[in-house]
N, C-alpha and C positions, 0 to 999 in steps of 0.2 A: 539599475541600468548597467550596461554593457559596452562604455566606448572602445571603439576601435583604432587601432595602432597606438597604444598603449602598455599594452601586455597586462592590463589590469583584470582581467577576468570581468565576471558577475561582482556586483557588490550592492547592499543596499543602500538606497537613497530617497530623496524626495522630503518635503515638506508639505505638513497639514494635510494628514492623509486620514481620510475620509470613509468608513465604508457604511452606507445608511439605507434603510428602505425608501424607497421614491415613487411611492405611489402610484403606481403601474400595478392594478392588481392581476396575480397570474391569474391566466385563463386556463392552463389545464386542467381544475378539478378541487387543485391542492390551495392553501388560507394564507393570507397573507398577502405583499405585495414583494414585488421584484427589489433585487438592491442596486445600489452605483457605490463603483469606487472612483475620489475623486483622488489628487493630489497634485502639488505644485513639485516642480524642478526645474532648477537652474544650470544652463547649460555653461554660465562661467568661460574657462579658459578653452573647453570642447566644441563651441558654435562651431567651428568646421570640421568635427568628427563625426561619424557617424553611431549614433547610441541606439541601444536597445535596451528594450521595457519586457520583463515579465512579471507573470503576478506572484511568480518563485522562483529558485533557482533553476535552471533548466536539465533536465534528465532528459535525453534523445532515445531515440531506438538504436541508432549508431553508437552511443555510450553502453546502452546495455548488449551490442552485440561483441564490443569491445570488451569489455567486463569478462565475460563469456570465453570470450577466444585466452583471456589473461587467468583463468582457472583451469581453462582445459590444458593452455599450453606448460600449468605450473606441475614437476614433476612430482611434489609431494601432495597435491590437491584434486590433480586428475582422474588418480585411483579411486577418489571417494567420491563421484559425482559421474550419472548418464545425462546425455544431454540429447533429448529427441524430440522430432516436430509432433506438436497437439494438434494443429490444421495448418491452415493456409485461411487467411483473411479474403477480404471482399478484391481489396484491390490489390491481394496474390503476395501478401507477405508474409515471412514464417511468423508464428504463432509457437513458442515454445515453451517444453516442459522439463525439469530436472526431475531427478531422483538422487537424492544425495544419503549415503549410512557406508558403514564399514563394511565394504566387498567384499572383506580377505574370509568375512564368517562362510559358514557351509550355504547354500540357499535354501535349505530345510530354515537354517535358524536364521534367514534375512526372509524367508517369508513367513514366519511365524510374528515379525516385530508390528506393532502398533504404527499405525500411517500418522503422521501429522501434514496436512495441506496448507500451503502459504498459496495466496493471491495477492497481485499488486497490480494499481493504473488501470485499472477499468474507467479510471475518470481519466483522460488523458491530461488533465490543468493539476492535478493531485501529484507534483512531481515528488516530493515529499516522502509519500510512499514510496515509489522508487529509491531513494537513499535510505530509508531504512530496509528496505529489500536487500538494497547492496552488503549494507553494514550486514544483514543475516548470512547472505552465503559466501561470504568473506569468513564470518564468523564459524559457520558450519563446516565449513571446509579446513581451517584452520588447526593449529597445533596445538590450542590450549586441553587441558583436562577435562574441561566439561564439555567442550565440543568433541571430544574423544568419545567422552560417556556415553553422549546424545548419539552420537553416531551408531555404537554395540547396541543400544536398545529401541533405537525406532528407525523408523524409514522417513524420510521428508519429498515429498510432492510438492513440488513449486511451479506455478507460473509465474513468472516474476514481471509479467506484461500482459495484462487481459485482451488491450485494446490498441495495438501496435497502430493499427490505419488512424486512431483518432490522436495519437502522437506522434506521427508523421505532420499530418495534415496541420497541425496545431491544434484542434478542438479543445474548447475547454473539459466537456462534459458527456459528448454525446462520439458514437463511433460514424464511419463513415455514411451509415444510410440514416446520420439522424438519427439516431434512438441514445437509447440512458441505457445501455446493457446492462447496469444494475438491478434495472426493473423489469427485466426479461428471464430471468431465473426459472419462474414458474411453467412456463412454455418456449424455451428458446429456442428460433428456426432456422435450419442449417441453411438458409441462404441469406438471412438478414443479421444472425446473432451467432457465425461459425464458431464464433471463440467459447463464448457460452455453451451451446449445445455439445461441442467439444469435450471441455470441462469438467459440465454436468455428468454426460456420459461417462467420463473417465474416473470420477468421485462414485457414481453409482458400482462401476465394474469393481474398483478395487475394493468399496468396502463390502461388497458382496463377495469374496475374497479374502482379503485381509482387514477387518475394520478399522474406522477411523478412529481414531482417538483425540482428535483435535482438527478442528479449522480455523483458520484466522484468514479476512481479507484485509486488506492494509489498503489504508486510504488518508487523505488529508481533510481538517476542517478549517472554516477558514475566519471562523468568528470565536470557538473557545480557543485557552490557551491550554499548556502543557499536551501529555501524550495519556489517551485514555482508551477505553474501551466500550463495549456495546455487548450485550449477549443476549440471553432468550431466556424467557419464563413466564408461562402462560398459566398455569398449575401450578398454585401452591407454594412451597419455599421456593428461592431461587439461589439458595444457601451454594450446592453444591456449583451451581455457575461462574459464581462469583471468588472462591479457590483461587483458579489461577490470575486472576486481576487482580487481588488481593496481595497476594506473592511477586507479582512486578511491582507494587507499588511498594512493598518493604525494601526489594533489591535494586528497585531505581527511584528513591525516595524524591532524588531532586530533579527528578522529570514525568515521573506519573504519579496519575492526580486519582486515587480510588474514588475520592468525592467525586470526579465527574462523569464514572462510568454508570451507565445504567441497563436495566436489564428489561426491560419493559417493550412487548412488541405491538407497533403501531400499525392500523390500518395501512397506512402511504407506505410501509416498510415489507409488507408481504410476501413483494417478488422481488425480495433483497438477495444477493447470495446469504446470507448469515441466516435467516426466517429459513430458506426453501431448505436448504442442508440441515439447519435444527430439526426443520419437521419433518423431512421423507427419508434423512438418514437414523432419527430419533435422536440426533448426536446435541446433547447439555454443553458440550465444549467448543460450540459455535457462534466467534466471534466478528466483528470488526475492530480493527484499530483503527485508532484516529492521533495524527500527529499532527498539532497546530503549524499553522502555515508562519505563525507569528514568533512562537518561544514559551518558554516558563515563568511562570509567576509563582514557584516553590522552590525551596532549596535555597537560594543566595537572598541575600542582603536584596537586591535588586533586579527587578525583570529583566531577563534574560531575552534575545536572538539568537534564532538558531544560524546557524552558517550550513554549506552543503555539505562540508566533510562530513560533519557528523553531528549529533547532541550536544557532543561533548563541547566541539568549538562555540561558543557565544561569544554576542556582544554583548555590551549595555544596546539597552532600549532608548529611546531617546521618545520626549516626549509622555 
C-alpha cells in the first residue's frame, strides 16, 4: 500500500495473504482453473488517508520516460546510447528503442559486433521487469570495467517497454485492444499488436545484417521464487542453451535459482517472443527471464523480499 501525505512511499503490507486457484475453470483453451489473491489490512492510524494497493511495486511510463531523459541528459552516458522511436502505439504513444555500445569505435567495427536484444513489460502488471530493466541500462551505460568490455564488443537493442498503452491504462496483462502480446509473436498485426510487428521487424532486419547473439525478454512470475530463466530445445542436448543460465547462477548465487530454469518448449508457449526468435532466427540464445514478484529463498539464512531499488535491498519475509 501507498498512503498518502506521508511521504512514505510504496511499501509492503497486508496480512494472511492468499494466492489460490478458485475454481473458475479458464475458458480459453488452456488447463487449470483461474486464481484469487486475497488479503487482509489494517488501515490503523490511516482511516482518513487515502492508500493505494498494487500487486508490485509500480514502474510508470512517466518513470521510464524519466529514466530516459536522466541518461540522455548524463554527459558521460549520453555518448554510449541512441535513443529512437520503434512505433507509435494504438492510443498514439511512443514505443521506444535504444541502442547502447562504445560510439567512439570506427562503424566498420560497431557494425561488425554481435546484437544482444533486451525486452521488457509486455505484461504491463510485470513491473518487476521494468527495475531490472533499469538496474541493466544504468548498468550498461555505466563506468565499471565490464560494462566498458560489454560495450567494445557488442551492440545492445533494447526495448525496455513492449506495451506502454497497457501500462498507462493499468492492465494487468493484456494491451490496449485486449490481447496478451506475448501470444502474438507468430503473426503480429500492425493495427492490433504495433509494438510487436514493430520489433519483430526490427529483430529480423538486424540480424539479417548483423546477427543476433542473444535475446532475453524480461518478465515477472508471480507464484515461484527467486530470479530464473526459460530457453529452447526441441532437438537433442539442450547443453549449449543452458551456458549462459548456468553462468548467472555462479555470479548471482544468492538470487538465481539454475534449479528453476527450464528449457522445454510447450504447446501454449509457441507464439511466445523467446519460441518465435529461437525458431525463425535459429538463435540457441533465446531466453526469458523471470524475477519473482515475491523474493529469494537462496543465499541468506532467511527468505528474503525484494524492494524496488534493486535485488539487493531486501526484507525479511514475514510469515
Amino acid at each position: 500500500g501507498a498512503p498518502t501525505g506521508h511521504g512514505e512511499g510504496w511499501r509492503r503490507g497486508g496480512e494472511r495473504i492468499l494466492y489460490f486457484e478458485n475454481g473458475v475453470v479458464k475458458r480459453s483453451g488452456g488447463r487449470g482453473e483461474h486464481s484469487t489473491l486475497s488479503f487482509v489490512w489494517r488501515a490503523g492510524e490511516l482511516d482518513e488517508e487515502w492508500v493505494y494497493f498494487a500487486y508490485c511495486y509500480p514502474y510508470t511510463y512517466t518513470e521510464l520516460c524519466r529514466d530516459l531523459g536522466v541518461l540522455e541528459a548524463d554527459p558521460s552516458r549520453a555518448p554510449l546510447l541512441r535513443r529512437k522511436l520503434l512505433c507509435t502505439t494504438i492510443a498514439g504513444n511512443a514505443c521506444e528503442h535504444l541502442l547502447i555500445t562504445d560510439y567512439a569505435a570506427p562503424d566498420e567495427a560497431i557494425a561488425a559486433r554481435p546484437v544482444v536484444a533486451l525486452s521488457a513489460r509486455v505484461h504491463p502488471g510485470e513491473s518487476n521487469s521494468s527495475f531490472m530493466m533499469r538496474g541493466i541500462l544504468y548498468f550498461l551505460t555505466g563506468p565499471s570495467e565490464e560494462a566498458r568490455l560489454l560495450r567494445e564488443r557488442l551492440l545492445f537493442l533494447i526495448v525496455p517497454m513492449l506495451n506502454p498503452d497497457g501500462v498507462i491504462v493499468g492492465n494487468y496483462r493484456c494491451s490496449l485492444a485486449a490481447c496478451d502480446l506475448n501470444r502474438r509473436w507468430l503473426r503480429p498485426s500492425v493495427r492490433h499488436h504495433p509494438t510487436i510487428n514493430a520489433f519483430k521487424k526490427l529483430l529480423l532486419r538486424t540480424h539479417a545484417a548483423q546477427p543476433l547473439g542473444m535475446f532475453v525478454d524480461l518478465h515477472g512470475h508471480s507464484r515461484k521464487k527467486n530470479i530464473f530463466m526459460y530457453g529452447c530445445a526441441e532437438r537433442g542436448s539442450a547443453l549449449l542453451q543452458q551456458v549462459f543460465p548456468l553462468l548467472l547462477s555462479k555470479h548471482a548465487h544468492s538470487r538465481f535459482h539454475f534449479g528453476s530454469c527450464s528449457f522445454s518448449v510447450k504447446k501454449a508457449k509457441e507464439c511466445t517472443a523467446r519460441v518465435v526468435v529461437y525458431r525463425e532466427l535459429a538463435l540457441l540464445a533465446s531466453y526469458t527471464l523471470e524475477a519473482s514478484f515475491a523474493g529469494a529463498s537462496i543465499g541468506t539464512s532467511l527468505p528474503q523480499h525484494w524492494r524496488s531499488g534493486s535485488p539487493v535491498e531486501a526484507e525479511p519475509a514475514e510469515g
